[in-house]
C-alpha positions in Angstrom: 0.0 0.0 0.0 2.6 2.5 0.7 4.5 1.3 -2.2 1.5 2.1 -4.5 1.0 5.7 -2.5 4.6 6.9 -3.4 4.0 6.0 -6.7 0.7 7.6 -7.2 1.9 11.0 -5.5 5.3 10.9 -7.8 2.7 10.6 -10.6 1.0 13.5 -9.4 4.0 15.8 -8.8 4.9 14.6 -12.8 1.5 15.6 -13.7 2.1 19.4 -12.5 5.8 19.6 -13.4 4.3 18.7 -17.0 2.8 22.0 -16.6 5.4 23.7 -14.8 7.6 25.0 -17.8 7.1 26.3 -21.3 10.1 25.5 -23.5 13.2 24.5 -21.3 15.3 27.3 -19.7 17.6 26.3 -22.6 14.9 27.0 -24.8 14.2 30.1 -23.7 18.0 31.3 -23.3 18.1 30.1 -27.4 16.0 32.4 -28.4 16.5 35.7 -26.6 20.4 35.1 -27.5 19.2 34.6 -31.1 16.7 37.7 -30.9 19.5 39.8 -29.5 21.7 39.0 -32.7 18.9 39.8 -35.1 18.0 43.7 -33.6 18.6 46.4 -36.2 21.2 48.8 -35.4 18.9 51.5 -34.6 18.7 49.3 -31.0 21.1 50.7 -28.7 24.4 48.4 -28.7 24.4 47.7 -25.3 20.9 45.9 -25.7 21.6 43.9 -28.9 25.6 42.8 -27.5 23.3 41.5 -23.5 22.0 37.9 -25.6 23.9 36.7 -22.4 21.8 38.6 -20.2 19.3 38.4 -21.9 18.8 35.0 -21.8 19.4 34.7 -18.0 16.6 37.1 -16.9 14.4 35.2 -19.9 13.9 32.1 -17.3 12.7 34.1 -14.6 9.3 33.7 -15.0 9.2 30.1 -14.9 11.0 30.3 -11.8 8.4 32.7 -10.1 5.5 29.4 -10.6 7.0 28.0 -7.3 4.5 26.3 -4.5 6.7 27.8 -1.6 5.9 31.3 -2.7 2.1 30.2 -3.4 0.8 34.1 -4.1 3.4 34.8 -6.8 2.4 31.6 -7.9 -1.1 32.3 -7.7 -0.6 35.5 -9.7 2.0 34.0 -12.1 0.5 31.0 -13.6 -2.6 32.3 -15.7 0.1 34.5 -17.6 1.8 31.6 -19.3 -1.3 30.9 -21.6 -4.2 31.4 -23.6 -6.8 28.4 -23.6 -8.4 29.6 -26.1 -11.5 27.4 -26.7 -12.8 28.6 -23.8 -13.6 31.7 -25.3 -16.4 30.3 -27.4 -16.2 32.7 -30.2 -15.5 36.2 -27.9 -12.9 38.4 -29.4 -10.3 39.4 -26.9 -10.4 42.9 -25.9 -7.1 45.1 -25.8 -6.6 45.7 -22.0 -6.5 42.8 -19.7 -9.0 44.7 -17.4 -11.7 44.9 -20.3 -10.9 41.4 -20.4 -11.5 40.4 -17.1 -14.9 42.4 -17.3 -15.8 40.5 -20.4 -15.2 37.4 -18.4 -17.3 38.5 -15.7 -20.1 39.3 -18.2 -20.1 35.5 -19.2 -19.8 34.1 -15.9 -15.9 32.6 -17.0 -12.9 32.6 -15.0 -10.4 34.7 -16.6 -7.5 32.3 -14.8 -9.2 28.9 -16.4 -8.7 30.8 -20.0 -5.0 32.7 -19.1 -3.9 35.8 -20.2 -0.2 35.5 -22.0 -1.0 37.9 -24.8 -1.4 40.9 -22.1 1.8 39.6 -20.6 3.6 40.5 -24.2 1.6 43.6 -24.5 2.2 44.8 -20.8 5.8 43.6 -20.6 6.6 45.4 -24.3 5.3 48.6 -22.7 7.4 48.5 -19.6 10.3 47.8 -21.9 9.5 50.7 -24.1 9.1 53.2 -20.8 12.9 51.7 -19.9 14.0 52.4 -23.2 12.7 56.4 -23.1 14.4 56.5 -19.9 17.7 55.6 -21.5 17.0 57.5 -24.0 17.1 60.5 -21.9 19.9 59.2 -19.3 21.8 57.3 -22.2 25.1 56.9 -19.7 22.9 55.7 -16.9 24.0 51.9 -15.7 20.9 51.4 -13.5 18.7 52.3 -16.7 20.6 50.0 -19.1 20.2 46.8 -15.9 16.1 47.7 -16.2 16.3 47.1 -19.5 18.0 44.2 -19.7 15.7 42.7 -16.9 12.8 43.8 -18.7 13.9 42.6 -22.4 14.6 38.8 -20.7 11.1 38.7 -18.9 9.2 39.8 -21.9 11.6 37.3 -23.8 10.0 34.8 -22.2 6.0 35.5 -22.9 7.3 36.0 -26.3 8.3 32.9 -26.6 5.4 31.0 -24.8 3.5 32.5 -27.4 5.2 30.5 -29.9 4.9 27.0 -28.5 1.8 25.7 -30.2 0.6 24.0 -26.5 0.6 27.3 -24.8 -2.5 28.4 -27.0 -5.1 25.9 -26.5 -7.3 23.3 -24.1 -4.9 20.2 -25.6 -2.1 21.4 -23.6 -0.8 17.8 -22.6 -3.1 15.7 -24.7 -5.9 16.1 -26.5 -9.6 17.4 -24.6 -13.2 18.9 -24.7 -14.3 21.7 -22.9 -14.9 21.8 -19.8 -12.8 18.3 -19.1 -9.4 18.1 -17.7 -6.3 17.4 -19.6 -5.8 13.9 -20.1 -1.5 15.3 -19.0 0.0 12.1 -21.4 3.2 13.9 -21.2 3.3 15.7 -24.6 3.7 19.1 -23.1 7.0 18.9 -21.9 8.2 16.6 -24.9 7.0 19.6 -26.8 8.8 21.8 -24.5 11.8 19.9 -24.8 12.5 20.3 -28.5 14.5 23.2 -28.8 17.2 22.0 -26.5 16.8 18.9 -27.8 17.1 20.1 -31.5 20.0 22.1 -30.4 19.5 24.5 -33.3 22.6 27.0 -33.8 21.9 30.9 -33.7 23.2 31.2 -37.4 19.9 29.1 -38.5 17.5 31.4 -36.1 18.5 35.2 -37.5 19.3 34.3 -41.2 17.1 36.2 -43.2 15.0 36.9 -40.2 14.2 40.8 -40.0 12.2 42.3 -36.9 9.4 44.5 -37.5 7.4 47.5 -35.7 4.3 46.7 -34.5 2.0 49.5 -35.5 -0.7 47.6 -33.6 0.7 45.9 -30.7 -2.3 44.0 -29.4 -3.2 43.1 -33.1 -0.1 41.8 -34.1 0.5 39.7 -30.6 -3.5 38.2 -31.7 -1.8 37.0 -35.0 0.9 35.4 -33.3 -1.7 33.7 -31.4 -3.5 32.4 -34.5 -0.2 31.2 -36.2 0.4 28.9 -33.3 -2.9 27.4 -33.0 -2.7 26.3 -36.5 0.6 24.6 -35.7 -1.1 22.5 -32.6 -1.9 19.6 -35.1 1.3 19.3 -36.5 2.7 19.1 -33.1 -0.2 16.0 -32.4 0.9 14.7 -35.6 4.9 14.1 -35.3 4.0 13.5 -31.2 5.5 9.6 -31.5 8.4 12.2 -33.1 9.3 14.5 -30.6 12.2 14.2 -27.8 12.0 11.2 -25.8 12.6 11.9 -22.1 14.1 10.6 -19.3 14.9 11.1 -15.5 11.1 11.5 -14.6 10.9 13.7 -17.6 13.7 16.0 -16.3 15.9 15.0 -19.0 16.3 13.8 -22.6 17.4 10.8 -23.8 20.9 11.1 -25.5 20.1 8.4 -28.1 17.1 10.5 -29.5 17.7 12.0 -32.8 15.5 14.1 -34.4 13.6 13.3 -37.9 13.9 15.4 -40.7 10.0 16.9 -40.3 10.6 17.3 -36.8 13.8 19.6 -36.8 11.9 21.4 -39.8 9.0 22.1 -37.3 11.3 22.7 -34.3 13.3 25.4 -36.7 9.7 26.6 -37.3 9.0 27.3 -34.1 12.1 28.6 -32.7 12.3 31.4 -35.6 8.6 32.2 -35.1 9.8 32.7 -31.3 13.2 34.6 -32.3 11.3 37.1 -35.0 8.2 37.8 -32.2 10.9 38.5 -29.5 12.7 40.6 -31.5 10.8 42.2 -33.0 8.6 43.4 -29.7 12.3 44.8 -28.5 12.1 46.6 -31.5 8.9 47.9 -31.4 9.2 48.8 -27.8 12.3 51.2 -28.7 10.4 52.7 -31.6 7.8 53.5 -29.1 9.9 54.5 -26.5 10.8 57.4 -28.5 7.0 59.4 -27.9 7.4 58.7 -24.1 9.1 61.9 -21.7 9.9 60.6 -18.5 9.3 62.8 -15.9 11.9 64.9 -14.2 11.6 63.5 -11.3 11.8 60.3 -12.3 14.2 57.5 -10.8 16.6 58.4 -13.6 17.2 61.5 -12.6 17.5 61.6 -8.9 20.0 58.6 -9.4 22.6 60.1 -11.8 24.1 62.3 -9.4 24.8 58.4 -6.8 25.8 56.5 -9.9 28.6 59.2 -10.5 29.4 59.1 -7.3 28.8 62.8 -6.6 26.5 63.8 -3.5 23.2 65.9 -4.7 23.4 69.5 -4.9 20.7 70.7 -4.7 19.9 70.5 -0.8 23.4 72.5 -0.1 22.2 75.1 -3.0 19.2 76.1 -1.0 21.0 76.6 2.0 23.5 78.9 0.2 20.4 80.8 -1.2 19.0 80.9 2.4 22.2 82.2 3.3 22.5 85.6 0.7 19.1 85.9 1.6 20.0 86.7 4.9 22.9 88.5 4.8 21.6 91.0 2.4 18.7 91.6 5.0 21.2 92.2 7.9 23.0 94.2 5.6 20.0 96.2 4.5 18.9 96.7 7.9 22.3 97.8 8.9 22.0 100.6 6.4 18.6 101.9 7.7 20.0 102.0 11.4 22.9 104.0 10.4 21.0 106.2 7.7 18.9 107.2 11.0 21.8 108.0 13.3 
């Protein structure tokens, strides 16, 4: 009995790391290195030479789905996907909180259906307000740091978007609505390929060029249509994809990809690069029609990050000071005049 009890709670703890990741964290470092290598020059240099950096802050929002910190969790998971059957035919409006209204309005839980294209939109926009902030401090270290942090975490929505199981109900096996995933273990062969494929950054950015999103919600929308009409390929080659090991932690060394199946993983990855990139892009292009405020972080900071103590509070007492003296001064003039 206990014998069948560990096994059955090991299955269990499979079941949600199945659902745990999107691609790998090698995955995800793959493509923001490659998405960093394909910016235009008009990005600043020290964005598009960070795929390093990049990368590294690109796997932080996997890490944030955690049980022991169960209300970044809570908040966390919902942003990873898009289930969208569950929508039965309602268009997604362009602010999450019009969303969440809509929801409301059809008695649906907004969590159930997931919200990953407001994490690109919302995540593009705090990249683009980092980006007018450098443009305005461009020597600023702290500045450059936000937007390297910012750049990996909306890396990694990006991305999400482009895995084909991050888009529907058949997440980890094929379903109705309203029924639970069958979990058969798909998902994380699927998110397993691009490690597995180990597909060079030369293959990723040739002939890939980013684009401006003139629409951002729009555009993110298409991205979600391209995937879902990849989900049956990915059903299709399934007795293709990596075969894993370890409790599903690893893959198996002797696995070797068909020739459809590193076509589709290429496919994937690139549709993964060009998005990534090209919501950089777009967020420096917007960052240009955004004026930080003077009093902004950026700012108030210069002065500590050159090591030089603020001014300003020693030029009001020096004011203070003239002030005063030319009083005295004044008034020692009218005592004397009436002498």
């Amino acid at each position: 009995m206990a014998a069948k009890l560990s096994i059955a709670v090991l299955c269990c703890w499979l079941g949600v790391m199945q659902n745990a990741q999107a691609w790998w964290s090698g995955g995800h470092v793959t493509v923001a290195r490659a998405a960093a290598r394909a910016l235009r020059e008009e990005v600043p240099a020290f964005f598009r030479e960070s795929g390093e950096t990049l990368g590294h802050f690109s796997v932080d929002p996997d890490l944030w789905k955690h049980r022991e910190t169960p209300h970044l969790y809570d908040r966390e998971w919902p942003e990873h996907y898009i289930d969208y059957e569950l929508l039965e035919g309602l268009s997604l409006p362009p602010l999450r909180w019009q969303f969440i209204a809509l929801c409301a309005e059809h008695r649906k839980n907004p969590r159930d259906i997931g919200l990953l294209p407001y994490s690109v939109v919302e995540e593009t926009e705090r990249l683009a307000y980092a980006f007018a902030e450098h443009r305005r401090w461009p020597d600023h270290p702290l500045i450059r740091q936000k937007c390297l942090v910012y750049g990996g975490f909306l890396s990694h929505y990006t991305a999400d978007l482009a895995q084909p199981l991050h888009v529907t109900i058949h997440w980890d096996g094929r379903t109705t609505v309203g029924a639970q995933s069958p979990r058969t273990g798909i998902h994380n062969r699927m998110d397993a390929l691009i490690e597995a494929t180990r597909i060079g950054a030369a293959e990723l950015t040739d002939g890939l060029e980013p684009v401006v999103f003139d629409d951002l919600f729009a555009s993110i929308m298409r991205q979600v249509f391209a995937s879902r009409r990849a989900i049956d390929t990915v059903y299709a080659l399934e007795a293709d994809l990596p075969v894993l090991r370890d409790g599903g932690a690893g893959i198996d060394p002797n696995w070797q990809p068909s020739r459809r199946m590193r076509e589709f993983a290429l496919d994937c990855t690139r549709a993964a690069t060009s998005l990534t990139a090209s919501c950089w892009l777009t967020a420096w292009v917007k960052s240009a029609k955004i004026a930080p405020p003077p009093w902004s972080q950026g700012e108030n900071a210069s002065h500590r990050s050159a090591g030089r103590p603020d001014a300003r509070p020693w030029v009001g007492l020096v004011i203070a000071g003239l002030l005063i003296a030319a009083l005295v001064h004044r008034l020692g003039k009218r005592k004397a005049s009436t002498r």
